[in-house]
Backbone as CSV, one residue per row, in Angstrom:
resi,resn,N_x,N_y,N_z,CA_x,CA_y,CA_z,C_x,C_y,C_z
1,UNK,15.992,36.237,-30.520,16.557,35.264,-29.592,17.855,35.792,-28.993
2,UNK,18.451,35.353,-27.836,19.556,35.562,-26.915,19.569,34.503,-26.483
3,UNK,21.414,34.324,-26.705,22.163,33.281,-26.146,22.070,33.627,-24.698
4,UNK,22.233,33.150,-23.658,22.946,33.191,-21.856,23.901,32.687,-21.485
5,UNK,24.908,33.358,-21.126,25.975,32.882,-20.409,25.229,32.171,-18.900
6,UNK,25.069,30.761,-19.092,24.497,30.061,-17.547,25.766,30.341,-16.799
7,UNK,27.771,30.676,-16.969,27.916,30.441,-15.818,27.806,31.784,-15.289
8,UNK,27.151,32.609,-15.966,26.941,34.410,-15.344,26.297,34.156,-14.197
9,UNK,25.001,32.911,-14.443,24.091,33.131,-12.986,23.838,32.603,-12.292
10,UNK,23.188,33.193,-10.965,23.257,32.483,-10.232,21.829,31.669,-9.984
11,UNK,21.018,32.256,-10.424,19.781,30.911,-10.287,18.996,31.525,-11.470
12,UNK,17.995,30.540,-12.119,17.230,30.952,-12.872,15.712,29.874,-12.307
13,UNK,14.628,30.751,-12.900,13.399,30.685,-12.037,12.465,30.533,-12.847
14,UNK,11.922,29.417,-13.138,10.988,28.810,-14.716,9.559,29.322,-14.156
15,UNK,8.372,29.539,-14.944,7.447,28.934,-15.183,7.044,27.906,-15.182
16,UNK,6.166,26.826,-15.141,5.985,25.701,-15.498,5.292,25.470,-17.124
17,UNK,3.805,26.062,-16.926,3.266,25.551,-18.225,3.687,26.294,-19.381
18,UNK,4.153,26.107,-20.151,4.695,26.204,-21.563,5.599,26.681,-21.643
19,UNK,6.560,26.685,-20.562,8.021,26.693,-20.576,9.147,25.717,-20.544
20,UNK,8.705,24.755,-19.190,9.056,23.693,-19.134,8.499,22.300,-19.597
21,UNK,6.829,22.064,-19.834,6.409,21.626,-20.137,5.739,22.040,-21.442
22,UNK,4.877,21.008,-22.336,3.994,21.553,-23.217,2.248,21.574,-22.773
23,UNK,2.109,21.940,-21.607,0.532,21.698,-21.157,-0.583,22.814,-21.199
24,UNK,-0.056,24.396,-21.836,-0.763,25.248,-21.988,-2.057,25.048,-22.761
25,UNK,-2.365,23.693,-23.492,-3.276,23.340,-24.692,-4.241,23.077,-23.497
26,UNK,-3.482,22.103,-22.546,-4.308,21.492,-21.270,-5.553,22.486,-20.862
27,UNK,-4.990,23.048,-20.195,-5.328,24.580,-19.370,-6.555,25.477,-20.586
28,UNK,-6.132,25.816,-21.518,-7.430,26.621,-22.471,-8.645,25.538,-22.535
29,UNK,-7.699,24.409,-22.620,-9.102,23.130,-23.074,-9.417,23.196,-22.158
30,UNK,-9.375,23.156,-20.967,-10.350,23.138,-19.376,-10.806,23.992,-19.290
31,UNK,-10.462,25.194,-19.751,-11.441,26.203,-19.766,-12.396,26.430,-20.880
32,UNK,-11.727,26.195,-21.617,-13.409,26.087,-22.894,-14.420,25.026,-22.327
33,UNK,-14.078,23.589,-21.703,-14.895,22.922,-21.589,-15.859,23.681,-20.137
34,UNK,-15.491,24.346,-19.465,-15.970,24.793,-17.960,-16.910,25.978,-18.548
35,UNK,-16.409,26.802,-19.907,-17.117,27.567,-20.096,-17.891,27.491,-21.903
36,UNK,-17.994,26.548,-22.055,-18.306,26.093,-23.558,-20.301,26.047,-23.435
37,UNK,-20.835,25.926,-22.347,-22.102,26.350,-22.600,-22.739,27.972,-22.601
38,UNK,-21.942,28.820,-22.468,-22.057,30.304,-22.638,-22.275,30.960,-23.883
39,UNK,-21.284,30.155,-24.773,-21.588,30.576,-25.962,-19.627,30.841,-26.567
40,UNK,-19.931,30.723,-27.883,-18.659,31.034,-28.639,-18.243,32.338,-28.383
41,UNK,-18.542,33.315,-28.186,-18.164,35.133,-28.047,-17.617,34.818,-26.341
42,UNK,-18.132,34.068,-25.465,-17.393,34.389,-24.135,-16.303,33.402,-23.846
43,UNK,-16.300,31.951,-24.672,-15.473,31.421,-24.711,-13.932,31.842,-25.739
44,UNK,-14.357,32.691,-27.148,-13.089,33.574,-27.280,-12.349,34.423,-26.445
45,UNK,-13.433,35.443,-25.829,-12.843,36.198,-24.874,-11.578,35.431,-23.489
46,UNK,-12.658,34.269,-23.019,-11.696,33.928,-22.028,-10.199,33.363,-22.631
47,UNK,-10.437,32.481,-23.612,-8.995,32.094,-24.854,-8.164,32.917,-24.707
48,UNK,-8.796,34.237,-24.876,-8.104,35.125,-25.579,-6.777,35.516,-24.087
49,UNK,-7.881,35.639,-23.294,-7.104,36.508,-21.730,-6.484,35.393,-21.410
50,UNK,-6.915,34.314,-20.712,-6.272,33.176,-21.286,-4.189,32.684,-21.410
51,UNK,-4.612,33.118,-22.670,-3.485,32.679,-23.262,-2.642,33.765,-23.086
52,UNK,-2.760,35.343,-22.817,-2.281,36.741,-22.786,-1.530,36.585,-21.504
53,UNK,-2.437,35.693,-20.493,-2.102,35.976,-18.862,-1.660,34.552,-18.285
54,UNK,-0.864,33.627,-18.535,-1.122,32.220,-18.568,-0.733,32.056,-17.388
55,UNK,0.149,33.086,-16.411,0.861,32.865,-15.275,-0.263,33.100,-14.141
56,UNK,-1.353,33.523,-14.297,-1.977,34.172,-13.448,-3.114,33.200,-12.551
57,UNK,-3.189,32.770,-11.481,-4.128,31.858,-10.615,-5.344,31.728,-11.462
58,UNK,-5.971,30.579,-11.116,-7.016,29.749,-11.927,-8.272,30.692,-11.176
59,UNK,-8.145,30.716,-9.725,-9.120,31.235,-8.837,-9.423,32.769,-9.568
60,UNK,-8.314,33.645,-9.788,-8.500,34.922,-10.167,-9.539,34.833,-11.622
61,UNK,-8.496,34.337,-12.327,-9.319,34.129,-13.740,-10.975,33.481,-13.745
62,UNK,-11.081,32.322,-13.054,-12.184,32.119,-12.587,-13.429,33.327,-12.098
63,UNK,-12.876,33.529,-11.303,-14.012,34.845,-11.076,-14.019,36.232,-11.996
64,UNK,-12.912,36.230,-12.224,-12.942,37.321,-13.469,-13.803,37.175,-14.641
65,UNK,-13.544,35.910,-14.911,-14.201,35.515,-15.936,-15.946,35.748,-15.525
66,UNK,-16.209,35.354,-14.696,-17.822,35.179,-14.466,-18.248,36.187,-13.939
67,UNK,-17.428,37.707,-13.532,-17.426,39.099,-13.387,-18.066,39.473,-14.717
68,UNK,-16.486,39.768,-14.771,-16.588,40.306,-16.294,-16.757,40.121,-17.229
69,UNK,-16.943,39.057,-18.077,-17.836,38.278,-18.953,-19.438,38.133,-18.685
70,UNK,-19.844,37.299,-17.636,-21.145,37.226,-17.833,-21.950,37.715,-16.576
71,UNK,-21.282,38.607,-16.003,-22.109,39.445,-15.182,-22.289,38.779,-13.614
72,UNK,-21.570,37.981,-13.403,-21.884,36.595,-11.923,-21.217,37.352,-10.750
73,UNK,-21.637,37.299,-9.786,-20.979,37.326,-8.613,-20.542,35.868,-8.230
74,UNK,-19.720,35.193,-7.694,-18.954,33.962,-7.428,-19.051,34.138,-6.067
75,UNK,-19.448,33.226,-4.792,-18.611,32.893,-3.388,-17.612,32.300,-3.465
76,UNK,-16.637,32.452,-2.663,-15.384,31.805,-2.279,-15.716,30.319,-2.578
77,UNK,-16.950,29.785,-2.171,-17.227,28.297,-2.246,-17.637,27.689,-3.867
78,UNK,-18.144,29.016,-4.471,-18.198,28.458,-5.802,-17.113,28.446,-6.329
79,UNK,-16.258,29.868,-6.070,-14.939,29.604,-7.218,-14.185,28.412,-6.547
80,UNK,-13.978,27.914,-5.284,-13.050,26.595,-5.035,-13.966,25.442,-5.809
81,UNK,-15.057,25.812,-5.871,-15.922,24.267,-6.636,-16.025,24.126,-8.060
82,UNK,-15.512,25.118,-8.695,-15.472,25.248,-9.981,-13.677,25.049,-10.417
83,UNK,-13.089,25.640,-9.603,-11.377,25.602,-9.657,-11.282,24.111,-9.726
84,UNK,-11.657,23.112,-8.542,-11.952,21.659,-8.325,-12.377,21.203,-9.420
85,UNK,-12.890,21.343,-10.198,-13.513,21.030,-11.396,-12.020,20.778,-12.517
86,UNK,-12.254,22.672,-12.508,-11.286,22.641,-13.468,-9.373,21.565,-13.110
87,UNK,-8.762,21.575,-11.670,-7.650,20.362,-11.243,-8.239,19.290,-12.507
88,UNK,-9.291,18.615,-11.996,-9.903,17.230,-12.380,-9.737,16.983,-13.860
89,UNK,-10.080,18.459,-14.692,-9.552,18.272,-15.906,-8.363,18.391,-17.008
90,UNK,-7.299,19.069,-15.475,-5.827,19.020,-16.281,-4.985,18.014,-15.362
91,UNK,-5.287,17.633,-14.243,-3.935,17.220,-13.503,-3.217,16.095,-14.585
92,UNK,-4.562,14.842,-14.621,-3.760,14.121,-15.068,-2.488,13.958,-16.666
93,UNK,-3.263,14.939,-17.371,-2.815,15.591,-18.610,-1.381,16.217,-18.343
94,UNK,-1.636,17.304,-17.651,-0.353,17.736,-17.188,1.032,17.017,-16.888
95,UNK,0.434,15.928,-15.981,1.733,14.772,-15.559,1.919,14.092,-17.008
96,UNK,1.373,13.992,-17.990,1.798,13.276,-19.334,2.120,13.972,-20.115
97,UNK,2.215,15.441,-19.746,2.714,16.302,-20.894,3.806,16.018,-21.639
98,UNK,4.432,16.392,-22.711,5.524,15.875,-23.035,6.728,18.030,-22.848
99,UNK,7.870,17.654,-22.514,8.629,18.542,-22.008,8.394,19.706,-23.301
100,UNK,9.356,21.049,-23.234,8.974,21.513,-24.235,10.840,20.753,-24.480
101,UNK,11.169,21.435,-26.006,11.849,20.671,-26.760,13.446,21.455,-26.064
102,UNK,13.822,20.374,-25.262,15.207,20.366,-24.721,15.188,20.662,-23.385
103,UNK,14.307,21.170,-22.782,14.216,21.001,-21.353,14.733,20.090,-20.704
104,UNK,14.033,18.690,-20.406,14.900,17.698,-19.525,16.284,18.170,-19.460
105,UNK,16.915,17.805,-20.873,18.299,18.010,-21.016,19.026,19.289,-19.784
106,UNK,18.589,20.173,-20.430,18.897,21.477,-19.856,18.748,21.686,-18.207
107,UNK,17.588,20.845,-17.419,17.466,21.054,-16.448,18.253,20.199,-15.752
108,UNK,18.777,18.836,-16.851,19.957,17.439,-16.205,21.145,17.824,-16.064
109,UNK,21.305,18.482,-16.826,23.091,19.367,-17.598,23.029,20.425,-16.503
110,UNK,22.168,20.890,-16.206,22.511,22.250,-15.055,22.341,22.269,-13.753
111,UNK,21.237,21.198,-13.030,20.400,21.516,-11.729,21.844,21.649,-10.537
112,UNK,22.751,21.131,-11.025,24.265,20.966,-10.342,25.316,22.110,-9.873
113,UNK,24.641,22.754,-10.752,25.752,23.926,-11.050,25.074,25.093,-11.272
114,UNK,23.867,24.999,-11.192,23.442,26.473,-10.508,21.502,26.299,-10.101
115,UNK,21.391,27.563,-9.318,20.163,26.819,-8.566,18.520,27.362,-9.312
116,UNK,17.918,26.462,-9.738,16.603,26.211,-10.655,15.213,25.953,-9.809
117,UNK,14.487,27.081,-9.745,13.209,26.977,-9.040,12.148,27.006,-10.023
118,UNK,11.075,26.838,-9.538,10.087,26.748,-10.469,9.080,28.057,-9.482
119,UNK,8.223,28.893,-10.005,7.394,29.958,-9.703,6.081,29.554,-10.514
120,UNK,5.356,29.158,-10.298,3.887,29.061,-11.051,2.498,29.630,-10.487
121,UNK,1.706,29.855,-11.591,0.643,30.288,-11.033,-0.454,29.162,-10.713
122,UNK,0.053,27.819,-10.369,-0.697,26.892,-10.121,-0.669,26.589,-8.794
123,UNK,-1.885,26.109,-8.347,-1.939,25.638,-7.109,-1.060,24.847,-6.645
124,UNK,-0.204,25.501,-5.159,0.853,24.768,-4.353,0.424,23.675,-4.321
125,UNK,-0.488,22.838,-3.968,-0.363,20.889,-3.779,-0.590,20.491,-5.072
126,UNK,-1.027,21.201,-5.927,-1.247,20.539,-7.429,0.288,20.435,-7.855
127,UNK,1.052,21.433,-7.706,1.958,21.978,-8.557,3.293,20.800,-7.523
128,UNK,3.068,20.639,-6.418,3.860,19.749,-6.229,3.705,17.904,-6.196
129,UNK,2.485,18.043,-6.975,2.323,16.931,-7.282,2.379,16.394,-8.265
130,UNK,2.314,17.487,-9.240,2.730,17.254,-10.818,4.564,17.341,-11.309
131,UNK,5.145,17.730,-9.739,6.813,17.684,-10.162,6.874,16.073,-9.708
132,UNK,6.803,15.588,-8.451,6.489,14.932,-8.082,6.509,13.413,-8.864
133,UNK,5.104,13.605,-9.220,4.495,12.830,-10.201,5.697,12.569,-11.173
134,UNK,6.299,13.385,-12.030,6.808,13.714,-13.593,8.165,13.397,-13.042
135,UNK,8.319,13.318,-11.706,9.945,12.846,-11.344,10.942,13.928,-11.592
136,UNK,10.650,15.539,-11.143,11.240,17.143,-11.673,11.924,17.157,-10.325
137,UNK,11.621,16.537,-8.727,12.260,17.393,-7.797,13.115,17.439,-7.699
138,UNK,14.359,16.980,-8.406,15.507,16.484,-7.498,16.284,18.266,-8.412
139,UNK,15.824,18.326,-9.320,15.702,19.200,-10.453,15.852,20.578,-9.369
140,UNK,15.131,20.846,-8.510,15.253,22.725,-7.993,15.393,22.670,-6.740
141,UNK,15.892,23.551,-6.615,15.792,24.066,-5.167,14.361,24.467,-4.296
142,UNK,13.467,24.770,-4.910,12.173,25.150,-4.732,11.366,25.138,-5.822
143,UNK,10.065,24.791,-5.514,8.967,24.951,-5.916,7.755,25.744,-5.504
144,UNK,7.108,26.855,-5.922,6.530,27.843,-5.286,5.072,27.911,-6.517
145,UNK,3.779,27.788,-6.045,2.939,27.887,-6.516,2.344,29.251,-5.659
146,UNK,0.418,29.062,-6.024,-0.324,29.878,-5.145,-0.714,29.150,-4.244
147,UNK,-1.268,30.358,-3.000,-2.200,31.371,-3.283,-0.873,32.795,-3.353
148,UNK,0.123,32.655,-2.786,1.368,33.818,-3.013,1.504,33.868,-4.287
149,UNK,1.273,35.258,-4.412,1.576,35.598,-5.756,3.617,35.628,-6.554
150,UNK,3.380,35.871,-7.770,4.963,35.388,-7.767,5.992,36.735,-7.771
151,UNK,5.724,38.248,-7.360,6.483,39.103,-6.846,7.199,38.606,-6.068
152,UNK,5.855,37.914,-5.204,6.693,37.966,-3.793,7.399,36.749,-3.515
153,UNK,7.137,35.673,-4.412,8.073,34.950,-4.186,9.501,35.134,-4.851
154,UNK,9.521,35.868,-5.711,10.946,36.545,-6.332,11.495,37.146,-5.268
155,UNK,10.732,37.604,-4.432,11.601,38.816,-3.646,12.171,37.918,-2.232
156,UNK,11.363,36.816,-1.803,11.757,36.068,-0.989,12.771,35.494,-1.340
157,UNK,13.144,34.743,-2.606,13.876,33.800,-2.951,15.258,34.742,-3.265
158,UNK,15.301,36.099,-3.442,16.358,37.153,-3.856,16.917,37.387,-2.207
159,UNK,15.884,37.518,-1.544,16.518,38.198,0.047,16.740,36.548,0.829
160,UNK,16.073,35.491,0.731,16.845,34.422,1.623,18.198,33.772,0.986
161,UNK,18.158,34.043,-0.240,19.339,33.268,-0.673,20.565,34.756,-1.243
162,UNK,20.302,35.977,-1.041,20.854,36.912,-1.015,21.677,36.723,-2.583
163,UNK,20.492,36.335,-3.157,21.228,36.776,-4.865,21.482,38.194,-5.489
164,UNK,22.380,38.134,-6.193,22.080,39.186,-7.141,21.420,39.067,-7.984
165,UNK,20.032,40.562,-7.862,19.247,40.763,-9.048,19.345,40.490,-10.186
166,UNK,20.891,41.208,-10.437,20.974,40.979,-11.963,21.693,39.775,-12.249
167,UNK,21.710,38.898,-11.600,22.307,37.332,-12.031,21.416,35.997,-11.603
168,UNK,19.951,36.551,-12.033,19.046,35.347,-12.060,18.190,35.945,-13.391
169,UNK,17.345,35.080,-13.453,16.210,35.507,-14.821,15.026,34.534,-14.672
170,UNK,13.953,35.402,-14.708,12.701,34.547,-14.993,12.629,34.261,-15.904
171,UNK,11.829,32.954,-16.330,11.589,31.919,-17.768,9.963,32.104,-17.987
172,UNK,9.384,32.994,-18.660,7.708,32.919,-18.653,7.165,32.607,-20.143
173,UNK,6.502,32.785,-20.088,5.588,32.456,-21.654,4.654,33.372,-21.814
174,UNK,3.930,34.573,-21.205,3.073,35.303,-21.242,3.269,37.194,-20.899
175,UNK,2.308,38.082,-21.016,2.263,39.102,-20.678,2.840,39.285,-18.770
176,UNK,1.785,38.695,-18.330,1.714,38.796,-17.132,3.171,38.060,-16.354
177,UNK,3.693,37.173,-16.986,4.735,36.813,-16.265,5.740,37.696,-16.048
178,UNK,6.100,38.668,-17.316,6.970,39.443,-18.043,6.445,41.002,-17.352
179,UNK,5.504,40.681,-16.849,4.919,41.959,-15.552,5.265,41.636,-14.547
180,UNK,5.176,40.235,-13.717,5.460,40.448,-12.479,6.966,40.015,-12.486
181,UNK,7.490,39.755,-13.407,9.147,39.764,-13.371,9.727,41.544,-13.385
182,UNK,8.854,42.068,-13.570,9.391,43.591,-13.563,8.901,44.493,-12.549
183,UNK,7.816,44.075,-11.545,7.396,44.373,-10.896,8.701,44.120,-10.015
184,UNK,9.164,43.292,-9.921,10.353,42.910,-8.509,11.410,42.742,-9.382
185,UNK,11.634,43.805,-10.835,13.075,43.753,-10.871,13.289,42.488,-11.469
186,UNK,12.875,41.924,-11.711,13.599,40.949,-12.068,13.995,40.542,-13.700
187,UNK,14.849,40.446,-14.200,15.748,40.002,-15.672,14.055,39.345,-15.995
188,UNK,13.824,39.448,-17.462,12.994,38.682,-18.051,13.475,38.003,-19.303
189,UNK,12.806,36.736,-19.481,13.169,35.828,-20.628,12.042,35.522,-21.438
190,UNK,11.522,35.577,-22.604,10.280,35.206,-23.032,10.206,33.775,-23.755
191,UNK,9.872,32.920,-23.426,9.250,31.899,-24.399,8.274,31.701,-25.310
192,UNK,8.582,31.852,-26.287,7.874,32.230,-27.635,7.282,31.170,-28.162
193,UNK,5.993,31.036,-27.966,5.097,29.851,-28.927,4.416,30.582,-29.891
194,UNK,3.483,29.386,-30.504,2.398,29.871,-31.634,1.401,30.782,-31.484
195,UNK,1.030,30.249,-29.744,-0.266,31.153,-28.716,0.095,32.198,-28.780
196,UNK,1.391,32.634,-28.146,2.146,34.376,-27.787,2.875,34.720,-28.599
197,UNK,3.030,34.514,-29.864,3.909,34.923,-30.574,3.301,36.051,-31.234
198,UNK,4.275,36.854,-30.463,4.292,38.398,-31.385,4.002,39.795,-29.816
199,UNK,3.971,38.604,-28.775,3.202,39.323,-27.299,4.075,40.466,-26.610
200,UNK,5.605,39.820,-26.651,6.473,40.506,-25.915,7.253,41.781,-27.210
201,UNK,7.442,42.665,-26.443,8.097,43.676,-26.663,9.044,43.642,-27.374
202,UNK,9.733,44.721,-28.486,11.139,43.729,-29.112,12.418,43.859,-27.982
203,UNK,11.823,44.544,-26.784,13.327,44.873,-26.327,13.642,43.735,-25.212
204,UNK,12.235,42.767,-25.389,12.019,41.250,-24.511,13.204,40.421,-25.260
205,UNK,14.618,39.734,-24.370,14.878,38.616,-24.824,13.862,37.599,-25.190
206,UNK,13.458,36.638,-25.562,13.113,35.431,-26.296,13.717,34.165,-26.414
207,UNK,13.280,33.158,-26.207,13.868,31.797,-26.611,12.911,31.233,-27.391
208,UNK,12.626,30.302,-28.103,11.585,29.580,-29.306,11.650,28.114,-28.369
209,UNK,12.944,27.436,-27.700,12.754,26.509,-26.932,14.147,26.738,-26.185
210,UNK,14.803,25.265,-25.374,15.716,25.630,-24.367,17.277,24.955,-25.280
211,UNK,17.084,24.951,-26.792,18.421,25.113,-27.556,18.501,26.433,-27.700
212,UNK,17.848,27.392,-27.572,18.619,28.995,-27.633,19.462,29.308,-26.779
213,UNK,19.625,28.451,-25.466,19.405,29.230,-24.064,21.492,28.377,-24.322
């Protein structure tokens, strides 16, 4: 774990699911249920990637999954009809999530005094409907889902608001977040659950929740 000096920076840039919220349970359970008639061996596999890649679009994983697992080619119209599926079985879950442990606090105590975006790999109208919903906006400066991946929204949010690199930090929970935070440079923070624990690197800061921070 690592303490942060918050008044060092100048913005910091969350994740949503299992950083700020607790809804990552959400998300595997929609996918076991979408893929639970395949069989137990392809439903580990997807768990597994899953939980490794949590930042990464539903659409990608979606077709990956039915690639590379069970051999499918997908149209654009199936993976949006299956993605549709899968919304239907987290939105409302999601908006009832309960925070992870000290968040609110942390995001009430700070949104004032320095600037807090959210970067997710969830769909832009979902993702602003679940801040929305949960009563988070007044909370960031931005909210940035897909289909833009989150390089590039790091790199937008670094060149319009002309931050310094080294005085922001991404907040992720997974492999892949902790990739595309390094892909564009950017400070990484790991959030350490039961799912990823043991994922990040030792030379990865860490938090267990947002009393480390």
């Amino acid at each position: 774990m690592e303490k942060i000096d918050i008044n060092s920076l100048q913005a910091i840039l969350f994740d949503f699911d299992g950083v700020l919220c607790e809804c990552m349970n959400v998300k595997t359970e929609a996918f076991i249920e979408l893929f639970k008639s395949y069989g137990e061996d392809v439903v580990n596999k997807i768990v597994k990637h899953h939980i490794e890649n949590g930042g990464i679009s539903r659409y990608f994983k979606i077709r990956y999954y039915h690639e590379g697992f069970l051999g499918k080619k997908l149209t654009e119209e199936e993976v949006n009809k299956i993605a549709d599926q899968f919304s239907k079985l987290v939105v409302d879950k999601v908006i009832a999530s309960d925070y992870v442990k000290g968040a609110k606090e942390f995001l009430e105590n700070n949104y004032k005094k320095i600037d807090l975006y959210v970067i997710s790999g969830a769909p832009q109208v979902e993702l602003d409907l679940i801040i929305k919903q949960r009563d988070m906006s007044k909370y960031f400066k931005g909210v940035y889902g897909t289909p833009t991946v989150k390089p590039v929204h790091f790199r937008n949010i670094i060149s319009e608001n002309n931050y310094d690199v080294e005085k922001i930090v991404y907040v992720g929970d997974s492999l892949s977040d902790m990739k595309n935070a390094q892909e564009a440079n950017v400070p990484f923070l790991g959030r350490i659950t039961k799912e990823n624990k043991g994922f990040f690197p030792d030379s990865i800061p860490t938090i267990m929740d947002f009393n480390d921070i």
